[in-house]
Structures are given as structure tokens and as C-alpha cells.
N, C-alpha and C positions, 0 to 999 in steps of 0.2 A: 349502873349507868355507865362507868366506866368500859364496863365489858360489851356494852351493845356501840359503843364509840371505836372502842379498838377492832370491834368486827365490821366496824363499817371501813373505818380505815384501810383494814386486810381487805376487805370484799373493794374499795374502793382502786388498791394499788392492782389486784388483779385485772379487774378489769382493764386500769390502764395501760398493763403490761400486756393482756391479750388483741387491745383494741393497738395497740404498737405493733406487735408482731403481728397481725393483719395486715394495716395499713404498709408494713414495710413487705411483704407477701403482694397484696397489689401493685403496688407501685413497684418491683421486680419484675410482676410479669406484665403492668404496660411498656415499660423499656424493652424489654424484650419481644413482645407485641411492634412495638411502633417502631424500633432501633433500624430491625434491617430494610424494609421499606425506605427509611432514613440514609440508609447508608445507599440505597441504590441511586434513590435520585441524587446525591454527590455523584457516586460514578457516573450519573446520565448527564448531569449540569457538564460534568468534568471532560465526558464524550465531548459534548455539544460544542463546547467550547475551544475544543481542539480543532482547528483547523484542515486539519491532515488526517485523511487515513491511510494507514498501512498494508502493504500488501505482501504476500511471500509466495514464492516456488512452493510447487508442493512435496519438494525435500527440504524447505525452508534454506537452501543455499543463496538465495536474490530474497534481497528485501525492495522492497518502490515505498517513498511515503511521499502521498501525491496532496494536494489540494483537495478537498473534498466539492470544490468548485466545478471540477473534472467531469463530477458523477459517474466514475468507471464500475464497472464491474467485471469482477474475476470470472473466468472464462476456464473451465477443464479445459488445458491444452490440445490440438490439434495438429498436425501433419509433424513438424520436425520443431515444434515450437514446446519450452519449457515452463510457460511464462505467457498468460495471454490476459491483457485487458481491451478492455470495448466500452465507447461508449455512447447513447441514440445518436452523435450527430457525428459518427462514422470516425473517430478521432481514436485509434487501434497503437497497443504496442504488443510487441510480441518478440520476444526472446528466446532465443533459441544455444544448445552449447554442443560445440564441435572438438572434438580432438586436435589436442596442437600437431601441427605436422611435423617431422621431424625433418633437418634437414634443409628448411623451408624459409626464408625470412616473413613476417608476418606483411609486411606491405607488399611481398611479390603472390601470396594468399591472396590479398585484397583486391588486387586487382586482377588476379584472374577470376576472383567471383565477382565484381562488378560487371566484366565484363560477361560472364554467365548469366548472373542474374536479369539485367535488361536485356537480355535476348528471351527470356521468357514475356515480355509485354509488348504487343504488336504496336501500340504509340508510346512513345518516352518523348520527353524532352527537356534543357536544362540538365546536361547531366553535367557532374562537378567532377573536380579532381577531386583524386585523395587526398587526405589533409590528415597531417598526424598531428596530435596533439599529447598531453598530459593529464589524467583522470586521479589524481590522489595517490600516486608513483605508480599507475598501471599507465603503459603504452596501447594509445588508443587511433584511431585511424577512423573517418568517418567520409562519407560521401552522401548524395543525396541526386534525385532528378526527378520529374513530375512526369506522372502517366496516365493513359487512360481507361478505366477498369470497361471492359466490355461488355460486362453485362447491366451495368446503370448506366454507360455513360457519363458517369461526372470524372472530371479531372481529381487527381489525389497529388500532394507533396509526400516522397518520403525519403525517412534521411535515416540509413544504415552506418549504425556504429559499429564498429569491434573493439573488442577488448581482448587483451589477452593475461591471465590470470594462471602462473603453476602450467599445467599442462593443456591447461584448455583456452579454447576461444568462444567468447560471450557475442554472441551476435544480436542488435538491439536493432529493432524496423520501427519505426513512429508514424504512423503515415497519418493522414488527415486530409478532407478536400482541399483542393489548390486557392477556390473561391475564400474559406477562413486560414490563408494562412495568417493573414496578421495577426487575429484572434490566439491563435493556435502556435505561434513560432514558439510561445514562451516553456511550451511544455518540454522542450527539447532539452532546455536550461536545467526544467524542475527534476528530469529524470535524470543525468547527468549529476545534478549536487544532491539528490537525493539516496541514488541504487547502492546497495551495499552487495556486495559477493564476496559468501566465505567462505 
């Protein structure tokens, strides 16, 4: 009797040692089942939550990290531009980088291209002085004046930044209809404290 107790015992401890090592075999591979799923929605709550999306050059030299309020989207660059977003209610930047001149001071630059540049637009109007300022110890220079695109007819604000960075010149366009500037002045701010160039 002894002997049929001690073989239940042994048959008893097996079991519970096999039905352990199952249930720890299960419960591995639901964690491993359910973990990454788990871990994405983190990263997507984590997305959501951020406020800002980031943008880059596609040598990743300019970074933008905008409002996602904006609703832009990255644009493969165009004509002399390095740098292009867009968004449905016509609200465009575009960046552009030019060789430092040698030789040259950077505000007598500026304004021989302001002055080139509105003579490409058959109405302008509001144009500003140059106004230098200070960008995070980059010397910056900015002007602006509203025109009208000829082929919609609506009025646009745009307000042309430079920068000058090492050898090169950052040229930043924001432009946007004239009708939303109020809406719209503040993006100027967000690009400004936001662009990084390395």
C-alpha cells in the first residue's frame, strides 16, 4: 500500500511539474503574442499625443517641427527649393540654400534680391524694409510684401527670411493668402523657434 501511495505521489509531482512547464510555455508565448501589438499602441498614444510633427531636408540638414494643426505636407522639392511644405489652404514654405558670396556683405545680398525678386510679380504691394535680426547667434535679415498670383487671383503675404550659416545662405519664403493673415501670422514665429540647420 505504501508502494501504490508513493507512485501516486511520483505520478502526482510529475504531472504538476509538466502542467508548470506548459502553463509557463503558454503564458511566454501570449506575452510574446500580445507584447508588441502593446508596445505599438504606446508608440501610437505616444505619436498622438505629440503635438508636433517633424520635418527634414532630404539630406536631413533643416529640420521644421511644426504644429500638427498646420496639416502640411512634405513636398519632393522643386525649381531651386531644398525644402518644400504645403498645405490645402495654400499656406507654403519653401527653402531654398545658396552659396555665400565672397566678398559681399550679407545685407547688401539682401537687398539686391528683394529687389530682383518683386520684379518677378506683376502686382506687389507692402513691401518692407530689411530688418536684421538675431536667430540663436545666426544673423538673419528678413523682409516681406503681398502680391498677386496670377493665375488664381487671390492675394498672398510673404515674408522672406535669410540666414546665413558657414558658407551658405538659407533662404526661408512662407507665404500664405493675405485674406488669413491673422490666422496665419503665427507660423512665422513657429518656423523661426522651431528650424534647426546643421
Amino acid at each position: 500500500m505504501h508502494e501504490i501511495f508513493s507512485f501516486r505521489k511520483e505520478l502526482n509531482i510529475k504531472k504538476i511539474i509538466i502542467i508548470s512547464i506548459i502553463s509557463v510555455i503558454v503564458l511566454g508565448l501570449l506575452i510574446w503574442i500580445l507584447l508588441p501589438p502593446a508596445k505599438e499602441t504606446i508608440e501610437k498614444i505616444e505619436e498622438k499625443d505629440n503635438p508636433n510633427a517633424v520635418f527634414y531636408s532630404q539630406d536631413k540638414t533643416i529640420t521644421l517641427e511644426l504644429p500638427k494643426t498646420y496639416n502640411f505636407t512634405q513636398y519632393i522639392p522643386t525649381n531651386n527649393y531644398i525644402f518644400e511644405l504645403r498645405n490645402t489652404d495654400n499656406l507654403n514654405i519653401f527653402i531654398s540654400e545658396v552659396s555665400k558670396i565672397q566678398n559681399k556683405e550679407l545685407a547688401d545680398v539682401i537687398s539686391a534680391d528683394q529687389s530682383s525678386y518683386i520684379s518677378q510679380f506683376n502686382k506687389y504691394s507692402n513691401l518692407s524694409n530689411v530688418s536684421e535680426f538675431d536667430l540663436g547667434g545666426l544673423k538673419a535679415y528678413s523682409y516681406s510684401f503681398h502680391y498677386l498670383d496670377s493665375k488664381t487671383k487671390i492675394a498672398y503675404y510673404l515674408q522672406t527670411i535669410w540666414l546665413q550659416k558657414n558658407d551658405n545662405y538659407y533662404i526661408l519664403d512662407i507665404e500664405f493668402p493675405l485674406d488669413s493673415l491673422s490666422e496665419n501670422s503665427k507660423i512665422i514665429n513657429d518656423v523661426l523657434n522651431s528650424i534647426i540647420i546643421n
